[in-house]
C-alpha positions as CSV (number, residue, x, y, z in Angstrom):
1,X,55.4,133.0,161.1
2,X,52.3,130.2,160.9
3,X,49.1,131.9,160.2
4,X,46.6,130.2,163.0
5,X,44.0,130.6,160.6
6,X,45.5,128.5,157.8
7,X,46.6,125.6,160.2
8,X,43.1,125.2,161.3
9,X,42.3,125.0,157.3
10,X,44.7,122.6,157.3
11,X,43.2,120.5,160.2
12,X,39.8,120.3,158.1
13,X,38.1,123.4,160.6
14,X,35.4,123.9,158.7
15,X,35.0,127.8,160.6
16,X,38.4,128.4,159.4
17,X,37.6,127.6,155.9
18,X,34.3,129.7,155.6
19,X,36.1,132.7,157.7
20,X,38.9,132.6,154.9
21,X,36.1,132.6,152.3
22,X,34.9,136.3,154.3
23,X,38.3,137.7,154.6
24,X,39.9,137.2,151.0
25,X,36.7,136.2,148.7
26,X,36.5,139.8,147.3
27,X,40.6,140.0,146.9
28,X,40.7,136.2,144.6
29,X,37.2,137.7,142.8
30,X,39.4,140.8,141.8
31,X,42.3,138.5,140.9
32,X,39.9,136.6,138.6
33,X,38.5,139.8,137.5
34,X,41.9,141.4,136.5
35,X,43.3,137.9,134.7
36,X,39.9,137.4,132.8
37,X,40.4,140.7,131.0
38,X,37.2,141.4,130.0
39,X,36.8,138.1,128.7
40,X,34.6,136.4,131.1
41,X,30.9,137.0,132.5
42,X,30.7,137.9,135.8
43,X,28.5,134.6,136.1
44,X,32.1,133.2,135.1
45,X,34.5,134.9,137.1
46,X,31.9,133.8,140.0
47,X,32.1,130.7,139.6
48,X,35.5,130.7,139.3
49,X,36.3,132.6,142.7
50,X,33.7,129.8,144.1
51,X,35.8,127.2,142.8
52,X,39.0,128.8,143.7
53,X,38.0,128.3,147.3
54,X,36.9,125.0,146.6
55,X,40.3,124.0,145.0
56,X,42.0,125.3,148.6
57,X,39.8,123.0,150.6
58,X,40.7,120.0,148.6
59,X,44.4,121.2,148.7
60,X,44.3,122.5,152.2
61,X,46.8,119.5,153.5
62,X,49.5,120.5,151.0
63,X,49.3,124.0,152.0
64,X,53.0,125.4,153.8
65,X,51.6,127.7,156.4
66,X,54.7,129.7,156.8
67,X,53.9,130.9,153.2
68,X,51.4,133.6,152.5
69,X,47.8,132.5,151.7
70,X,47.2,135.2,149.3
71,X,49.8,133.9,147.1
72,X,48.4,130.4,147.1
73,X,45.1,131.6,146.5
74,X,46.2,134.1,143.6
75,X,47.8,130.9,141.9
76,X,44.9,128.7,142.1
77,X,42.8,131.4,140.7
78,X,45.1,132.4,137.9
79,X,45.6,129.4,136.5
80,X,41.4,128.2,137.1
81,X,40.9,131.5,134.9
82,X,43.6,130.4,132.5
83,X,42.2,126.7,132.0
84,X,38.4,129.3,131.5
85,X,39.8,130.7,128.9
86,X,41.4,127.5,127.7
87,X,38.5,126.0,127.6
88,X,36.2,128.4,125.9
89,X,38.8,128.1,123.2
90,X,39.8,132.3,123.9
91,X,42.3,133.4,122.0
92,X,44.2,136.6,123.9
93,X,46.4,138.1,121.6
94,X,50.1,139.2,123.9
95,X,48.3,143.0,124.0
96,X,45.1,142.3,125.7
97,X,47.4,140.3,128.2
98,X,49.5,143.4,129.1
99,X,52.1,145.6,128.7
100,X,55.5,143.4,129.2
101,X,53.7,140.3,128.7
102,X,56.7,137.6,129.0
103,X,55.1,134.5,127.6
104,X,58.0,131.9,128.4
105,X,57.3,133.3,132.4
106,X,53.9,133.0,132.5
107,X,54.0,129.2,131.2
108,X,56.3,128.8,134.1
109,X,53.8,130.2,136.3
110,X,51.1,128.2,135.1
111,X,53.0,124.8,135.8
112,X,52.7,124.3,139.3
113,X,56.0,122.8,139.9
114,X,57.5,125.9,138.7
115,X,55.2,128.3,141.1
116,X,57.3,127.1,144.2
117,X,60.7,127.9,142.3
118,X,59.6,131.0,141.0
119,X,57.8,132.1,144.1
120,X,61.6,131.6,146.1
121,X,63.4,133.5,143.2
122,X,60.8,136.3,143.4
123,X,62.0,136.5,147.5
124,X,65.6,137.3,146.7
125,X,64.3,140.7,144.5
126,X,64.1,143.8,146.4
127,X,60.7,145.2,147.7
128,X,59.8,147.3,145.3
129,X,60.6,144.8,142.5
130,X,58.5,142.1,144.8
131,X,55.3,144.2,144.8
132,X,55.5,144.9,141.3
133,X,56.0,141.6,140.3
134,X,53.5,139.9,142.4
135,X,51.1,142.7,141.7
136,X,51.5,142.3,137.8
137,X,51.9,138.3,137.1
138,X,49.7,137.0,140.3
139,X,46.8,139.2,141.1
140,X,47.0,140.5,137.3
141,X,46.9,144.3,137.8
142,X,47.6,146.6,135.1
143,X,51.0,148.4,135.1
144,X,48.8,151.4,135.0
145,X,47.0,150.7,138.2
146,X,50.3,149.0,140.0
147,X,52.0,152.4,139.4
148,X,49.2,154.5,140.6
149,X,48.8,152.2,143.6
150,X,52.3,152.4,144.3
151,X,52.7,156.3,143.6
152,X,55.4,155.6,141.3
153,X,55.5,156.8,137.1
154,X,54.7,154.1,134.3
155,X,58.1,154.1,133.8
156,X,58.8,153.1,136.5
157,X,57.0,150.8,136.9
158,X,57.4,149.0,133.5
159,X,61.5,149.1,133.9
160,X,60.7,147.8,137.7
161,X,59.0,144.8,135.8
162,X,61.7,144.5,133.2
163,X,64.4,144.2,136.1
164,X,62.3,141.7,138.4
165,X,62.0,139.3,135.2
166,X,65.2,139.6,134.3
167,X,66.6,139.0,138.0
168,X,64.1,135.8,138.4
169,X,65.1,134.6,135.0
170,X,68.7,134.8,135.7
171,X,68.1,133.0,139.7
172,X,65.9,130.2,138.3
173,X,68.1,129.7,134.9
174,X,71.6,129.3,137.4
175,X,69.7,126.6,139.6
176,X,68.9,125.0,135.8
177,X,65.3,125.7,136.0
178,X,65.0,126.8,132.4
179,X,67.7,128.4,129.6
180,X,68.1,131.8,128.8
């Protein structure tokens, strides 16, 4: 289903673009928040929601708008924090990143020709695997907090995790996306 709002965006409406910057400005400065770990001022992760937004206007024609936003704007944000970090020379060992950290994955999801692909294998897992996955490697929460959002145990949610990336791994690696 099109989202009215983002085909405005898409036509250059100006409103559009500022009431998108209301409705989702707090959700892509938690995003930043959550994949900065700590590292960042919050003059930094700031900026960086400011130029998230920015990013989406000077994208906005590429945008699909039978896709969510949220995931497009989680991406953009993700990957602006990454380059951050990048560029202030950071380095985050694999446990500051996160319990289940899967390195080759999260290149994948920094190369934006991979985001579609991985985005379309993450649609064939089941719901619960879907909101843990999305929660974890795009808006960056915490297994801890995924599984108290979700009202399910650590456990669970950590083996949840394990079996999304293990399903996406196995979709994208028989279309010949990556090897095993």
């Amino acid at each position: 289903m099109k989202d009215k709002l983002v085909e405005k965006l898409i036509g250059s409406d100006v409103r559009a673009f500022e009431q998108i910057v209301k409705k989702y400005g707090r959700y892509v400065f938690r995003v930043v928040k959550n994949h900065s770990k700590g590292l960042l001022s919050r003059e930094d992760e700031e900026e960086i929601t400011n130029d998230t937004f920015a990013a989406l206007w000077l994208t906005r024609e590429r945008i699909d708008p039978e896709r969510p936003l949220l995931t497009y704007l989680a991406v953009i944000a993700r990957n602006k924090v990454s380059n951050r970090l990048r560029t202030l020379k950071f380095t985050v060992s694999i446990e500051q990143l996160g319990e289940l950290y899967d390195a080759d994955l999260d290149r994948k999801l920094e190369d934006k020709e991979n985001v579609d692909a991985i985005l379309e294998a993450a649609g064939t897992l089941n719901k619960k695997q879907y909101e843990v996955f999305v929660r974890f490697y795009l808006y960056g929460e915490p297994l801890t907090e995924i599984s108290g959002r979700m009202g399910i145990g650590s456990s669970d949610a950590r083996t949840t995790l394990f079996r999304a990336r293990e399903s996406i791994r196995k979709y994208l690696s028989e279309r010949g996306y990556f090897d095993e």
